[in-house]
C-alpha positions as CSV (number, residue, x, y, z in Angstrom):
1,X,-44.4,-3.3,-109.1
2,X,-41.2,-0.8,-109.1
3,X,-43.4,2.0,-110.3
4,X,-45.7,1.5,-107.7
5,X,-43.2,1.4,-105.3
6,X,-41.3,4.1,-107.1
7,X,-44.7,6.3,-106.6
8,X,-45.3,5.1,-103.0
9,X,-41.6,6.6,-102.1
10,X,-41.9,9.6,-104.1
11,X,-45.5,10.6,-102.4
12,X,-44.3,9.5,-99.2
13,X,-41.9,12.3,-98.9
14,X,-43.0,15.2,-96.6
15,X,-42.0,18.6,-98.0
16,X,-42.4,22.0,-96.1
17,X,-45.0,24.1,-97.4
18,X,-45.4,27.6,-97.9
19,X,-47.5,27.5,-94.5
20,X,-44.4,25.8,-92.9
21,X,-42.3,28.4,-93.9
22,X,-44.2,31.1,-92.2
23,X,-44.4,29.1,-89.2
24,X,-41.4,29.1,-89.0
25,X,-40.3,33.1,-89.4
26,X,-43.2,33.6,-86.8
27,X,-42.2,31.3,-84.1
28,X,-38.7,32.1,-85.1
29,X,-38.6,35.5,-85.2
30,X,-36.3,37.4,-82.6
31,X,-33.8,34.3,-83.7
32,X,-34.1,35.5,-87.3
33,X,-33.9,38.9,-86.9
34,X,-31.1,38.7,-84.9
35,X,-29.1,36.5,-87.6
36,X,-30.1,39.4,-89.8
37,X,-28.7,41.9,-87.9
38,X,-25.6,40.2,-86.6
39,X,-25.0,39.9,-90.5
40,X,-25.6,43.2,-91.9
41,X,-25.2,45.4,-89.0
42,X,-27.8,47.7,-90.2
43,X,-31.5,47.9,-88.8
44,X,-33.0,48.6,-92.2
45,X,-31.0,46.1,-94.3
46,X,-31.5,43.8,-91.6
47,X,-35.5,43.8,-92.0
48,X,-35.1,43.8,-95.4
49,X,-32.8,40.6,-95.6
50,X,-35.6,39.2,-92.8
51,X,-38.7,39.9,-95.4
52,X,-36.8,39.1,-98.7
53,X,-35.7,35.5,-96.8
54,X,-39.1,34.8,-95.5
55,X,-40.4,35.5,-99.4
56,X,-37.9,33.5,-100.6
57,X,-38.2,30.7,-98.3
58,X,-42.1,30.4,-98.8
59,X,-41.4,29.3,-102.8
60,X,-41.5,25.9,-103.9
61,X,-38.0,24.3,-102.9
62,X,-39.2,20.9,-102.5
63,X,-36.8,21.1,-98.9
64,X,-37.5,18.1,-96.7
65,X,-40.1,19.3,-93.6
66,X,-37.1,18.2,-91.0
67,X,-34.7,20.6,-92.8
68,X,-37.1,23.3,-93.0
69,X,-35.6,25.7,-90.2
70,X,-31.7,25.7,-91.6
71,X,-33.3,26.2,-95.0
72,X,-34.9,29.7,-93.2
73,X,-31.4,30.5,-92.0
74,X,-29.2,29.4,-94.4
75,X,-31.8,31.9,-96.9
76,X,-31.4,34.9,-94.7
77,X,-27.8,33.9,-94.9
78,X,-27.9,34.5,-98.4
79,X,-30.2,37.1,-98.7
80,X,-27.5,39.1,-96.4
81,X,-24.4,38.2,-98.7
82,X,-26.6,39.8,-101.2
83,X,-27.2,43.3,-99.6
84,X,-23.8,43.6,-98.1
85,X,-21.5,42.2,-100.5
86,X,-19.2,41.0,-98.2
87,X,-16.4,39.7,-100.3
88,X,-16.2,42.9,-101.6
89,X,-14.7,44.5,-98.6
90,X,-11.3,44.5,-98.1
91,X,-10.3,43.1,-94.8
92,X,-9.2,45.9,-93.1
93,X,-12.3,48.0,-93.6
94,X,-14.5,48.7,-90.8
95,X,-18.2,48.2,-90.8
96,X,-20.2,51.2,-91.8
97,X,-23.2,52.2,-89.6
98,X,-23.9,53.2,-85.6
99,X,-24.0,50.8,-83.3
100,X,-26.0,53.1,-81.6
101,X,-28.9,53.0,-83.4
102,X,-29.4,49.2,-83.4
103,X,-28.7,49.3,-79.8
104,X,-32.2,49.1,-78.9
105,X,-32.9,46.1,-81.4
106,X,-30.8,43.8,-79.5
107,X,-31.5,41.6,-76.6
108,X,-30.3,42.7,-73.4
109,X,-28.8,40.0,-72.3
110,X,-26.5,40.1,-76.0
111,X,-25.6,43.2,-75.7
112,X,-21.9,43.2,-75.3
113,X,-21.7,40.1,-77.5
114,X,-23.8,41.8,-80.8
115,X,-22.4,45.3,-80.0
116,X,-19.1,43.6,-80.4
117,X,-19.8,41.3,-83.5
118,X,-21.3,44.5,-85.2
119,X,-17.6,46.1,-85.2
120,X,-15.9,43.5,-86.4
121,X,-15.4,44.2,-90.5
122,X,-17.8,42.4,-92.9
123,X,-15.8,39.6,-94.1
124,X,-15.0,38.5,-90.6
125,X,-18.0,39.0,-89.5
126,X,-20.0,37.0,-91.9
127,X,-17.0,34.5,-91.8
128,X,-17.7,34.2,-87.5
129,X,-21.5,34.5,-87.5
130,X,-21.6,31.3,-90.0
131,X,-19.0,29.2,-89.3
132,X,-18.5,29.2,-85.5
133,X,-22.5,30.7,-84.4
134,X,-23.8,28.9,-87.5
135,X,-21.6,25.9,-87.9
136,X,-21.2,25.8,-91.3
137,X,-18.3,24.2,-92.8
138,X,-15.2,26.2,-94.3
139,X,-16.5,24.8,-97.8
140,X,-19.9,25.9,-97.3
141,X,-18.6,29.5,-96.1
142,X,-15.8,29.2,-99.3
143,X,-18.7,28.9,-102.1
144,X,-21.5,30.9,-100.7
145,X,-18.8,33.9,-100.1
146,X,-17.3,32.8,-103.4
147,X,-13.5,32.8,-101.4
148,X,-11.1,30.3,-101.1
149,X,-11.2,27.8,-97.6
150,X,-7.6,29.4,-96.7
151,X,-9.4,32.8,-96.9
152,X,-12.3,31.7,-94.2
153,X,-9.7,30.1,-92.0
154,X,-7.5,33.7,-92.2
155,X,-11.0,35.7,-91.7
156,X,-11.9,33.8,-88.9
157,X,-8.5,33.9,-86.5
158,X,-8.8,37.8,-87.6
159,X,-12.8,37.7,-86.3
160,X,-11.6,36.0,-83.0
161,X,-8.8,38.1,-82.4
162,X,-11.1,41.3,-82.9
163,X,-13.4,40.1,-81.0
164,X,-11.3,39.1,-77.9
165,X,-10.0,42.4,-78.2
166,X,-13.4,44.0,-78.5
167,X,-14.9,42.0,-75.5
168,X,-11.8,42.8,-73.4
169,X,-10.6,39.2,-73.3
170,X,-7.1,37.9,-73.4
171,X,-5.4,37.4,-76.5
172,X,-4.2,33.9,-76.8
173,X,-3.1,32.4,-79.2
174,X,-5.4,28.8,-78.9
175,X,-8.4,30.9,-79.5
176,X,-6.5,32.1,-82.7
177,X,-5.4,28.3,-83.7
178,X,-8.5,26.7,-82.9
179,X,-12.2,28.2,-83.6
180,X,-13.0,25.5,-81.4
181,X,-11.8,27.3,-77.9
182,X,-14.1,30.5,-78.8
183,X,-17.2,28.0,-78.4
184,X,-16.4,28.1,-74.8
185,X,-16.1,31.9,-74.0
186,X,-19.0,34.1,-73.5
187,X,-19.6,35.2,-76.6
188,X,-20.4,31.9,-78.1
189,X,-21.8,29.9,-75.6
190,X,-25.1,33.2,-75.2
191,X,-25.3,33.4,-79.9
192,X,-25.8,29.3,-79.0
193,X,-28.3,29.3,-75.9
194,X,-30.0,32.3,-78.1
195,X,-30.1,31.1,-81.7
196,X,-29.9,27.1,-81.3
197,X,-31.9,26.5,-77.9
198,X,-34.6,28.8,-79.1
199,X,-34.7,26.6,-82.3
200,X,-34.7,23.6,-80.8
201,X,-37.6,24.2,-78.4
202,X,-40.1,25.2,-81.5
């Protein structure tokens, strides 16, 4: 009787399927791409980290069907730490690449908000884009950047004060304390409506 039930559990799990995976980075797209871009600031490397996730989300993970969309992130996620490398950089280096030219790749309604994560140097961009657009934790960000949780922390205050700057806000020092407080200015609140909302309504 426990093997049977042991089977009956084990078939009654519901995996995403290649299929499900394509779904996905079809219905998802402009969200995907944009997560792409807003990681590696670069047009071309930003398609590429879209295709190679897509590819590598389509293999057989055995991921649960409900967790099937922040398994398609979370591999673009690392597909960018791949190409850009950046825990390499040091902090005070600036982004390579023209704004310019992925101007026309990004949503109007973003414009300000991408143009301005874009300039923000790699560490502290990646370090903003997953753990205040995508909400990962400061452990998740500490292994899959291979740096320490006090390094995250420090990368994100810098990200926030860069961006205020950027984006002609204040300084103040909550938003540098407390990640929290950035959810609620501009910048934030249009990555959620864009990347969560769209998500949600697949």
């Amino acid at each position: 009787m426990p093997k049977k039930n042991g089977k009956h559990v084990e078939s009654s799990v519901v995996y995403a399927t290649a299929a499900d995976f394509k779904q996905i980075f079809t219905d998802d797209v402009d969200s995907l791409y944009l997560l792409s871009l807003l990681l590696t600031a670069d047009t071309n490397a930003a398609e590429k980290c879209f295709v190679e996730g897509a590819e590598e989300s389509t293999k057989r993970n055995y991921v649960f069907k409900e967790w099937a969309r922040s398994w398609a992130r979370r591999t673009i996620i690392q597909c960018a730490i791949r190409l850009v490398a950046p825990r390499e950089f040091p902090a005070t280096r600036n982004r390579s690449g023209n704004v310019e030219r992925v101007a026309d790749k990004i949503p109007l309604v973003l414009h300000a908000e991408v143009c301005a994560v874009l300039n923000v140097a790699p560490l502290e961009r990646f370090v903003f884009v997953m753990s205040v657009l995508e909400r990962y934790s400061d452990n998740d960000c500490s292994l899959l950047l291979s740096r320490t949780r006090r390094d995250i922390a420090t990368a994100r205050a810098r990200a926030i004060q860069q961006l205020a700057t950027l984006l002609g806000l204040e300084p103040n020092n909550r938003i540098e304390a407390d990640p929290e407080v950035l959810m609620k200015l501009t910048v934030a609140q249009h990555f959620a409506s864009f990347a969560w909302n769209n998500a949600a309504s697949q």
